[in-house]
DRENKOLTI-853426 format. One record per residue: residue number from 0; residue in one letter; x, y, z of N, C-alpha, C in turn. Coordinates in pm, 1 decimal, always signed. Each point is the difference from the previous one (the first is absolute). Example, Ala and Ser with C-alpha at 12.3 -4.5 7.8 and 13.67 -1.06 7.14 Angstrom:
BEGIN
R    nr   rest     n_east    n_north       n_up    ca_east   ca_north      ca_up     c_east    c_north       c_up
R     0      a    +1319.0     -569.0     +780.0      -89.0     +119.0       +0.0      +90.0     +120.0       +0.0
R     1      s      -35.0     +105.0      -72.0      +82.0     +119.0       +6.0      -77.0     +109.0      +73.0
This chain:
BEGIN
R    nr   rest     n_east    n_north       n_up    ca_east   ca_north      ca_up     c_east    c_north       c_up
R     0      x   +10465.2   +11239.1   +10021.8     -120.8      -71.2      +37.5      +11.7     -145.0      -46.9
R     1      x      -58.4     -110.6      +70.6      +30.0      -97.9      -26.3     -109.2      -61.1     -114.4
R     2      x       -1.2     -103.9      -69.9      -53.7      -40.7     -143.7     -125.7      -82.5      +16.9
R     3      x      -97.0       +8.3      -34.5      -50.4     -118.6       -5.5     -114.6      -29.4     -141.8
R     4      x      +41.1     -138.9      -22.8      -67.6      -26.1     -110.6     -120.7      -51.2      -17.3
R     5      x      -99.4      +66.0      -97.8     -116.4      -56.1      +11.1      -60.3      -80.1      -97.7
R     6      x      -70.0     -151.1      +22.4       -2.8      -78.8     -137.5     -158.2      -37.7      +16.8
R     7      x      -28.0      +97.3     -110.4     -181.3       +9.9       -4.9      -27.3     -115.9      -71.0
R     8      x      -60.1      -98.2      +53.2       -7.3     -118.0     -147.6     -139.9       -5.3      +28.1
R     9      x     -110.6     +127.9      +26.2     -162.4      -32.1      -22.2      -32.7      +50.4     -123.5
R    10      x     -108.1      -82.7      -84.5      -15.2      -23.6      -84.2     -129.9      +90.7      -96.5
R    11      x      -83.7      +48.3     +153.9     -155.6      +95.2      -10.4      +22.5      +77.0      +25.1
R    12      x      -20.4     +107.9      -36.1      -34.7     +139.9      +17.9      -12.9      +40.7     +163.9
R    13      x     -150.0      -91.3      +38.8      -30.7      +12.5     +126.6       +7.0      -99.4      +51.1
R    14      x     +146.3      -34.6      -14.4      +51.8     -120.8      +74.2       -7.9      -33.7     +183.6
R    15      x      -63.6      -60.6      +55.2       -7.1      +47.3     +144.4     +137.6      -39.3      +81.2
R    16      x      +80.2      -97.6      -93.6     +129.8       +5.1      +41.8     +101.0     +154.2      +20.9
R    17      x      -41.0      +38.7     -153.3      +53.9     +160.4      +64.8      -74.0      +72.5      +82.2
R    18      x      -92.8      -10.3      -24.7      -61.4      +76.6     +150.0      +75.1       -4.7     +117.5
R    19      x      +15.5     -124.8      +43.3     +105.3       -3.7     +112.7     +117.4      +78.6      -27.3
R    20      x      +44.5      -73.7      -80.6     +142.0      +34.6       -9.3      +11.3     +167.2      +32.6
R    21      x      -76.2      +63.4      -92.7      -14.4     +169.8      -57.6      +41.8      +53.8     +127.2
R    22      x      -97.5      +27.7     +137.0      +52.0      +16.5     +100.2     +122.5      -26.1     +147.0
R    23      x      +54.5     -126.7      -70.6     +115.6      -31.4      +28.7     +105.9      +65.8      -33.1
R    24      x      +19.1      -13.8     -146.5     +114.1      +64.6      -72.6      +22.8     +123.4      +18.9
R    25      x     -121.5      +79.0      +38.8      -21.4     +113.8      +18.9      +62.8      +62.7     +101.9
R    26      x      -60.5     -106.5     +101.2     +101.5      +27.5     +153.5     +183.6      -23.0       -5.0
R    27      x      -40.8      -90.7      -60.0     +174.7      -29.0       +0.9     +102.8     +112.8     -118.5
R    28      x      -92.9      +51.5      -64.5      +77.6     +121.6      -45.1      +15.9     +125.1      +42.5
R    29      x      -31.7      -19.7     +115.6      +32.1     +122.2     +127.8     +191.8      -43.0      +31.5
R    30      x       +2.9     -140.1      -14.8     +124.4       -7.7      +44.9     +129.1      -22.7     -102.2
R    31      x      -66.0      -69.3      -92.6      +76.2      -59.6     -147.4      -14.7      +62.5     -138.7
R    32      x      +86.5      +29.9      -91.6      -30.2      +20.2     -131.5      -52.1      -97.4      -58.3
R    33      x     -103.2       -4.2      -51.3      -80.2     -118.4      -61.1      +18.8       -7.1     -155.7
R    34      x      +50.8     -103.2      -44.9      -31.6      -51.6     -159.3      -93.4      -87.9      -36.7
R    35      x     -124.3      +61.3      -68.2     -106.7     -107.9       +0.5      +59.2      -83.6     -177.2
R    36      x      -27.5     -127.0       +6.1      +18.3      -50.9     -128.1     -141.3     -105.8      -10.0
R    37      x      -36.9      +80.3      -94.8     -166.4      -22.0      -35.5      +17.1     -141.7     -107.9
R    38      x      -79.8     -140.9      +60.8      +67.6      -86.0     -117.4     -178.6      -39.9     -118.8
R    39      x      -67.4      +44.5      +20.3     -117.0      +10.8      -83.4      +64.9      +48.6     -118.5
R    40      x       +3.6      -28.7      -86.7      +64.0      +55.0     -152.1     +103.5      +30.4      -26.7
R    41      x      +91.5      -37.3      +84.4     +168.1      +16.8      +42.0       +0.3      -74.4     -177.5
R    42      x      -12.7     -152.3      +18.2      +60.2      -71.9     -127.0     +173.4      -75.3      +26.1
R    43      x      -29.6      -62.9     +115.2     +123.9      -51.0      +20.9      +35.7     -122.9      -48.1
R    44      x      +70.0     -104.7      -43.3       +4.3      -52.3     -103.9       -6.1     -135.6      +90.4
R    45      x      -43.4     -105.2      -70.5      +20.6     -124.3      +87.6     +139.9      -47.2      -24.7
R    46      x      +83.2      -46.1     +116.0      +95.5      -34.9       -1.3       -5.7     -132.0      -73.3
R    47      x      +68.1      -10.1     -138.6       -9.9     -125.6      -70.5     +144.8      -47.7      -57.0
R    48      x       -7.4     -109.2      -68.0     +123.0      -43.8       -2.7     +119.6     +110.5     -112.0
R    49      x     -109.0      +86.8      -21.5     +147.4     +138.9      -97.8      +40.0      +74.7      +74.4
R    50      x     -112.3      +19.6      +89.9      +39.1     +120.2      +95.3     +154.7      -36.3      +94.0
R    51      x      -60.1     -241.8      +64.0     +101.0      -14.8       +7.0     +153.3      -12.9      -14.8
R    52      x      -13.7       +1.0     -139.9     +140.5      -12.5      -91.9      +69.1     +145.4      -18.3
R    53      x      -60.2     +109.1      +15.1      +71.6     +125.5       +2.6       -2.4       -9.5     +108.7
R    54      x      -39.2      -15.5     +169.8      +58.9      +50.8     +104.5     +154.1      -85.2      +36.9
R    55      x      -23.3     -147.3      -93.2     +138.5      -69.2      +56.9     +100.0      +36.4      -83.6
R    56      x      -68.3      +64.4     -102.1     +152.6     +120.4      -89.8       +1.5     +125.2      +94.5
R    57      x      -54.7      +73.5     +123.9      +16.6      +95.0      +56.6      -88.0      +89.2      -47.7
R    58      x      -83.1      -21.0      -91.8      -68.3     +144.8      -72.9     -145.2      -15.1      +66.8
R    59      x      -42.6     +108.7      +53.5     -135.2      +29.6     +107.7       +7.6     +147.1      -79.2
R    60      x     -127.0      +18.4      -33.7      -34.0     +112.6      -42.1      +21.3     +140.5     +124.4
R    61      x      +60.3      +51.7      -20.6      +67.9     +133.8     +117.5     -127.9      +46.4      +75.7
R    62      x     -148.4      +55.8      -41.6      -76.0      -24.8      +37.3      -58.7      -55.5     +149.3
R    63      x       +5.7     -123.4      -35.5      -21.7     -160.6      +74.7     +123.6      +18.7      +63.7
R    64      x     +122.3      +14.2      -21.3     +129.0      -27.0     +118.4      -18.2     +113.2     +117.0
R    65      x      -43.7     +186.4      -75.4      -33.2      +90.8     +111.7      -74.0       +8.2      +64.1
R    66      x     -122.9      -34.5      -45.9     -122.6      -48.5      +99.4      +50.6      -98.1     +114.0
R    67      x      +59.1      -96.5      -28.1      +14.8      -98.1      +84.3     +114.5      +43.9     +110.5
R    68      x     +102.5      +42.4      -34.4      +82.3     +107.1      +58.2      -62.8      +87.0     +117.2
R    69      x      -73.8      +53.5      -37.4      -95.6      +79.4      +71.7      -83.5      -44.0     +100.6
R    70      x      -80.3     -136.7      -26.6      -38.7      -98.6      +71.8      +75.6      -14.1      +99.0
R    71      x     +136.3      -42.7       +5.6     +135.9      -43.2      +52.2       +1.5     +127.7      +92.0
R    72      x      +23.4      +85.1       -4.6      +38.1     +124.8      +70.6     -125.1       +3.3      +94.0
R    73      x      -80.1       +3.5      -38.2     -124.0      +38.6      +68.6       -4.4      -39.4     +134.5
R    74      x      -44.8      +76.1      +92.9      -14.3       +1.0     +162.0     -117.6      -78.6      +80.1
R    75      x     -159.6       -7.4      -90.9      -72.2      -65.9      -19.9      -66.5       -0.4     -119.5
R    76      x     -108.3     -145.0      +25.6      -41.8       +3.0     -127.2     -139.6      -74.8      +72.8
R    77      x     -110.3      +97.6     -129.7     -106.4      -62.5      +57.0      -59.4      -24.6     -116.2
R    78      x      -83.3     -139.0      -29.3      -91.9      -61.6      -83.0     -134.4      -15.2       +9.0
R    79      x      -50.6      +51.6     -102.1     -184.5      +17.0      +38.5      -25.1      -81.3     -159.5
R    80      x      -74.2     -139.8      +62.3      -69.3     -118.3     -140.2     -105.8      -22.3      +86.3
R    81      x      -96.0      -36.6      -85.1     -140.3      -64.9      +36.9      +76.2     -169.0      -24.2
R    82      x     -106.4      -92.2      +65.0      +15.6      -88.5      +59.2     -100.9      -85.6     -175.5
R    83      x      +69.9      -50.0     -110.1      -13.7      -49.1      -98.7      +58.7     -197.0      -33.6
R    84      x     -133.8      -33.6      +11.0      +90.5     -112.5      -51.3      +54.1     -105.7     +103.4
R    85      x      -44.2      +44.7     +108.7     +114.2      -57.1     +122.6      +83.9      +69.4      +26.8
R    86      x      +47.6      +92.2      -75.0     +126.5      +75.0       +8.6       +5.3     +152.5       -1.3
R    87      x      +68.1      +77.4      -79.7      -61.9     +145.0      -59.7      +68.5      -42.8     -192.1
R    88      x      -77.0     +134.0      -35.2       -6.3       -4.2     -144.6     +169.0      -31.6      -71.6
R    89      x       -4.9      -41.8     -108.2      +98.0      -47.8      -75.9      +92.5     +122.6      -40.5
R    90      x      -35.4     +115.1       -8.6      +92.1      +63.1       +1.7      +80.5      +56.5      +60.3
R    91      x      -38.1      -20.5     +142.1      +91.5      +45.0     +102.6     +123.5     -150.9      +12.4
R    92      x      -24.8     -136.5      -39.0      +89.7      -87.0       -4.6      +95.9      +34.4     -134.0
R    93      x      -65.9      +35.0     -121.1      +83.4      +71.0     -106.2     +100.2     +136.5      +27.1
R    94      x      -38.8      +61.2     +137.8      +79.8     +105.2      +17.4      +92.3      -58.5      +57.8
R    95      x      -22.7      -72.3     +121.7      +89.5      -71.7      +91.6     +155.6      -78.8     -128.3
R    96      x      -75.8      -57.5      -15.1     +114.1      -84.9     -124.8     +101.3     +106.9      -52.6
R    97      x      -94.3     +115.6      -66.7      +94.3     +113.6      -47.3     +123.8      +71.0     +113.4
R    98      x      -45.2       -2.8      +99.2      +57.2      +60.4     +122.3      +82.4     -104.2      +83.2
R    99      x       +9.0      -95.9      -51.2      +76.1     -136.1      +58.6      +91.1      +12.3      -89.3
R   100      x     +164.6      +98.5      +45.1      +82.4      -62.2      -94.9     +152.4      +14.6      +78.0
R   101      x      +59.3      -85.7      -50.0     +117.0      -53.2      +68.1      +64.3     +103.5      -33.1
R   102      x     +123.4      +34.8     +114.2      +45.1      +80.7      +43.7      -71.1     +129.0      +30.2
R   103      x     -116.6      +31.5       +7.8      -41.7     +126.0      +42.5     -108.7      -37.0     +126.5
R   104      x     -115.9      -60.9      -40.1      -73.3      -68.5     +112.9      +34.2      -49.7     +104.6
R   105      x      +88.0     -142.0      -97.0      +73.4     -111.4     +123.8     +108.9      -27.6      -90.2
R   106      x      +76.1      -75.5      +65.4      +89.6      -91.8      -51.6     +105.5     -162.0      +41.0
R   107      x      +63.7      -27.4      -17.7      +17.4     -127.0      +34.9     +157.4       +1.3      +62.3
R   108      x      +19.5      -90.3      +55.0     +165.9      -15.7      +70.4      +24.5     -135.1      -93.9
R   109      x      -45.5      -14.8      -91.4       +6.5     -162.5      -48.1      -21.7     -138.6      +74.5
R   110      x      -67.4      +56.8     +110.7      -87.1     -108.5     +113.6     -118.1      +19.9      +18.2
R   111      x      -37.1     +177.7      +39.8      -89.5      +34.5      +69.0      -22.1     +113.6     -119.8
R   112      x     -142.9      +30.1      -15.1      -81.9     +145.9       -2.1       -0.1      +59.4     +107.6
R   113      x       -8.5     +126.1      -38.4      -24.3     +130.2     +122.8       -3.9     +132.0      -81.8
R   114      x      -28.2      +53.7     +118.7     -137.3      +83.8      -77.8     +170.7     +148.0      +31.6
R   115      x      -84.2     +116.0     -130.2      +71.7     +149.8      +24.6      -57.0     +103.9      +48.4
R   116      x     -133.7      -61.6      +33.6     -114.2     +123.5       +7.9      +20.8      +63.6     +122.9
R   117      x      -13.6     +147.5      +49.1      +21.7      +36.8     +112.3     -148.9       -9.7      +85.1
R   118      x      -65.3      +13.6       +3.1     -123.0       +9.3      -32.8      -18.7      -96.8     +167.2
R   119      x      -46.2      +78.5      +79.7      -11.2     -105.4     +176.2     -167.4      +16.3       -5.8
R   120      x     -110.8      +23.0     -109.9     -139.0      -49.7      +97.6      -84.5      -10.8     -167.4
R   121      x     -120.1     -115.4       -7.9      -88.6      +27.2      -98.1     -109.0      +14.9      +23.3
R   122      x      -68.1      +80.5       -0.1     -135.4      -34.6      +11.1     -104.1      -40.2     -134.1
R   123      x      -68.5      -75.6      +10.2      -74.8      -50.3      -99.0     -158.5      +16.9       -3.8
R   124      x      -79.5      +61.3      -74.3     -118.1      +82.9      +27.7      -85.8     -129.1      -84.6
R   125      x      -76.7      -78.6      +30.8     -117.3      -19.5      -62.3     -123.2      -45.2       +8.6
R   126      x     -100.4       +6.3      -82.8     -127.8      -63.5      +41.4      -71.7     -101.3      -51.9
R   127      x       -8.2     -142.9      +39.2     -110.7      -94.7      -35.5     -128.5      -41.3      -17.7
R   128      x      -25.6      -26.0      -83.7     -165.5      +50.6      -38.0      -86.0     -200.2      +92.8
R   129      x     +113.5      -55.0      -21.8      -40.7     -129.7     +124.3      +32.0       +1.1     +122.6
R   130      x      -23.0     -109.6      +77.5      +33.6      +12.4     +139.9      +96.6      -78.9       +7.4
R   131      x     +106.3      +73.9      -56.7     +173.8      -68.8      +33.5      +99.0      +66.2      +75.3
R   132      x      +12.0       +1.0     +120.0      +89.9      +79.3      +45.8     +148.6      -36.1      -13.0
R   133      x     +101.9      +88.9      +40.6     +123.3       -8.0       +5.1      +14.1     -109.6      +49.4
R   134      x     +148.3      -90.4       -5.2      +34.2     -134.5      +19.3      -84.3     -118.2      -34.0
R   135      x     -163.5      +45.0      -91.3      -82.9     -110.8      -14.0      +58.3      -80.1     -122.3
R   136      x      +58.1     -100.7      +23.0      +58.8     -126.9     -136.4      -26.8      +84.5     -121.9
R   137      x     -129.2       +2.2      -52.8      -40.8      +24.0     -125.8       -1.9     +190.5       -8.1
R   138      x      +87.1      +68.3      +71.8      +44.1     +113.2      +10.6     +147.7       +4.4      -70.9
R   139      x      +76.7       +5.7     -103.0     +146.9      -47.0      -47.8      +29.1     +142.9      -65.6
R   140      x      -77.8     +122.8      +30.5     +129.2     +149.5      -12.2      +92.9      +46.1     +132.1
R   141      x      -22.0      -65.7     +124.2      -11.3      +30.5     +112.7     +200.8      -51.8       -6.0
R   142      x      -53.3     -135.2      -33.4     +160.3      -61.3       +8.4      +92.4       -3.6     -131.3
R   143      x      -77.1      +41.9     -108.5      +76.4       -2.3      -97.3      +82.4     +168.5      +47.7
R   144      x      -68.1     +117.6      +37.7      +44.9     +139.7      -24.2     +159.6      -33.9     +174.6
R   145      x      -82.0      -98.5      +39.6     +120.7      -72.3     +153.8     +116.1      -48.2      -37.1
R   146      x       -6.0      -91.5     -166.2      +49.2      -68.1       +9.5     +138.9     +128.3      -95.0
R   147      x      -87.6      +70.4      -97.6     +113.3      +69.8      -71.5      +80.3     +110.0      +92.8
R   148      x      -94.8      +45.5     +114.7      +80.4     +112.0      +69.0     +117.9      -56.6      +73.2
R   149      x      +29.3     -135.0      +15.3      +99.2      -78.7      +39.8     +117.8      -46.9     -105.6
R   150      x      -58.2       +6.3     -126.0      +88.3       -6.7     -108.1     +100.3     +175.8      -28.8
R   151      x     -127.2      +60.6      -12.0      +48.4     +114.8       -2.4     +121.8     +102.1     +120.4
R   152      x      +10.0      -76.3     +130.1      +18.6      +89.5     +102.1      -83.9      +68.3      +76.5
R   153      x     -174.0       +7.1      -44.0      -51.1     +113.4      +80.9      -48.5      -44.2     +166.2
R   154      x      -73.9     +108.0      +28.9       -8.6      -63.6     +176.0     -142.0      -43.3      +32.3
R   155      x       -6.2      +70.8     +108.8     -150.5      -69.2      +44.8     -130.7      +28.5      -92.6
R   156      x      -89.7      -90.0      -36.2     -116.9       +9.8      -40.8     -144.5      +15.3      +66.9
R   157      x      -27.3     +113.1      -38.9     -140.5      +56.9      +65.0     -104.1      -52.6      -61.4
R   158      x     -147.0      -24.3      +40.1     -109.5      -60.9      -95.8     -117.1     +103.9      +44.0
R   159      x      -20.3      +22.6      -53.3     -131.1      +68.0      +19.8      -92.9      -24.7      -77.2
R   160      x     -106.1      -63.4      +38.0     -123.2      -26.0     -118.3     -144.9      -23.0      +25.0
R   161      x      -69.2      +21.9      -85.4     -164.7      -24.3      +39.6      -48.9     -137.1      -46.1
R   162      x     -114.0      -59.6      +41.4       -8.5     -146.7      -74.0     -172.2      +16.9      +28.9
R   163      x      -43.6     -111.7     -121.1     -135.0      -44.9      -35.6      -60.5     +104.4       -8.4
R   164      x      +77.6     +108.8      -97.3      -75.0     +136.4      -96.2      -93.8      -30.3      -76.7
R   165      x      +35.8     -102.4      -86.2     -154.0      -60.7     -109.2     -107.6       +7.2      +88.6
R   166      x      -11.0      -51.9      +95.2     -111.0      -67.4     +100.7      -28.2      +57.1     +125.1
R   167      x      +15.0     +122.9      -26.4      -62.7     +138.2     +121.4      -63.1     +100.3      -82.3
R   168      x      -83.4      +41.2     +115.3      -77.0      +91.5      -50.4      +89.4     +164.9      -60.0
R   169      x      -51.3      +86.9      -16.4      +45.0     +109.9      -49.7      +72.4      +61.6     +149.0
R   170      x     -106.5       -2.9      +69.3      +59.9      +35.8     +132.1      +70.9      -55.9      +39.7
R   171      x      +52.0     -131.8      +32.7      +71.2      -93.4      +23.4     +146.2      +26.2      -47.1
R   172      x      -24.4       -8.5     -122.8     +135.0      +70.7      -74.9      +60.3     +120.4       +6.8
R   173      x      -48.8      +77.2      +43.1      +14.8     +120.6      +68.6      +78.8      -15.3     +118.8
R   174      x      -81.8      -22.7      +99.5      +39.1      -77.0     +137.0     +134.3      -81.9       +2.0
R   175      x      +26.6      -50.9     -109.8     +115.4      -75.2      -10.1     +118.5      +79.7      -60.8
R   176      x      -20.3      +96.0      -73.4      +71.6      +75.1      -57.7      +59.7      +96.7     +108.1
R   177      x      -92.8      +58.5      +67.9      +10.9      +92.9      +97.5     +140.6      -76.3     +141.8
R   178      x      -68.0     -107.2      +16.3      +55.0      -89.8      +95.7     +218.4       -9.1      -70.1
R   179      x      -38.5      -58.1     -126.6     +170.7       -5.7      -28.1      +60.5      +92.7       -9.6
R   180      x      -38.7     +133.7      -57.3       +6.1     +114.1       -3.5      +60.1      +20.4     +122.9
R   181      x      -54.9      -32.1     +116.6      +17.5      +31.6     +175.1     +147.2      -94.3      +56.8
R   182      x      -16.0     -143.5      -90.4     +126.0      -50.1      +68.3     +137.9      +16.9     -100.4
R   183      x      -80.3      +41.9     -116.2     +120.3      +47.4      -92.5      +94.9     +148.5      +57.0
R   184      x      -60.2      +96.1      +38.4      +39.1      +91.4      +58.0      +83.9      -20.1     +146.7
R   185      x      -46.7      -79.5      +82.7      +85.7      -19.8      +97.9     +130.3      -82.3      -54.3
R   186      x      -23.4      -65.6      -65.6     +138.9      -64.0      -82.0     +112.6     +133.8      -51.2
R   187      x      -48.6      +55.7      -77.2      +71.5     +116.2      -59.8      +49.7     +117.1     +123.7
R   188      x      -27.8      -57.5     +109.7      +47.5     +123.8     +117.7     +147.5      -55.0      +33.5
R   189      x       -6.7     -138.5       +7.4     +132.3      -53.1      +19.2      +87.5      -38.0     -138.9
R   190      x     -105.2      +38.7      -72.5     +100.3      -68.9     -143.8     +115.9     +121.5     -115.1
């Protein structure tokens, strides 16, 4: 069965980002073995300048190298963050860093980066509590998660998301939930 990885980076309980997601993943594990990696209390370390000085001695905690390994192998991969900051939450960029490592992720020809990941589709699950949609300027998880799946090797990027959650009614949010829920699922028929 083919792999796919799952990177929960919601932060609430009754996160309405997982909401979406929940029934997605769900579907798509009709077709894929799923690894969820839950990053709420994970404790992943900020990549700082010690962390840097042991990876350019080669030492990555085995951990952090199999996870990422795994990443690498993986067939797809799907990401569910709420929409924080402009961006999504800080620990899903603290995971990323961890999971960014030369020779397993990507690597270099001494000209160029390029990516190892097998990994041909992402989809990216989330919800904005403003009215910012995908490609809006002051939207920057959209192209940052674009910009690494190009570092990394991976393939096409899916978006699926709800917007101006703060500022709808109960029903509204519902309605909107229900709605991504609907185009999230047709995504996952081809994905």
């Amino acid at each position: 069965m083919k792999r796919l990885i799952y990177i929960d980076a919601t932060m609430r309980e009754e996160s309405r980002t997982r909401r979406i997601a929940g029934p997605l993943v769900e579907e798509l594990g009709r077709r894929y073995e799923i690894e969820t990696i839950r990053l709420d209390g994970a404790g992943f370390p900020v990549v700082g300048s010690e962390i840097l000085k042991k990876r350019d001695r080669g030492c990555v905690p085995e951990k952090y190298a199999e996870m990422a390994r795994r990443i690498a192998a993986a067939d797809r991969i799907v990401i569910a963050a709420p929409f924080w900051d402009m961006s999504f939450p800080a620990a899903l960029k603290v995971f990323f860093e961890n999971m960014s490592l030369f020779h397993i992720t990507f690597d270099s020809d001494n000209t160029h980066c390029y990516g190892l990941c097998k990994c041909s589709k992402v989809l990216y699950i989330t919800t904005r509590g403003m009215d910012i949609h995908t490609g809006d300027p002051l939207e920057q998880a959209t192209p940052y998660i674009s910009a690494l799946s190009r570092l990394w090797g991976l393939g096409d990027l899916y978006v699926v998301s709800a917007e101006n959650m703060d500022y709808s009614t109960p029903e509204e949010i519902e309605r909107k939930i229900e709605t991504a829920v609907t185009e999230g699922l047709a995504i996952c028929s081809t994905f």
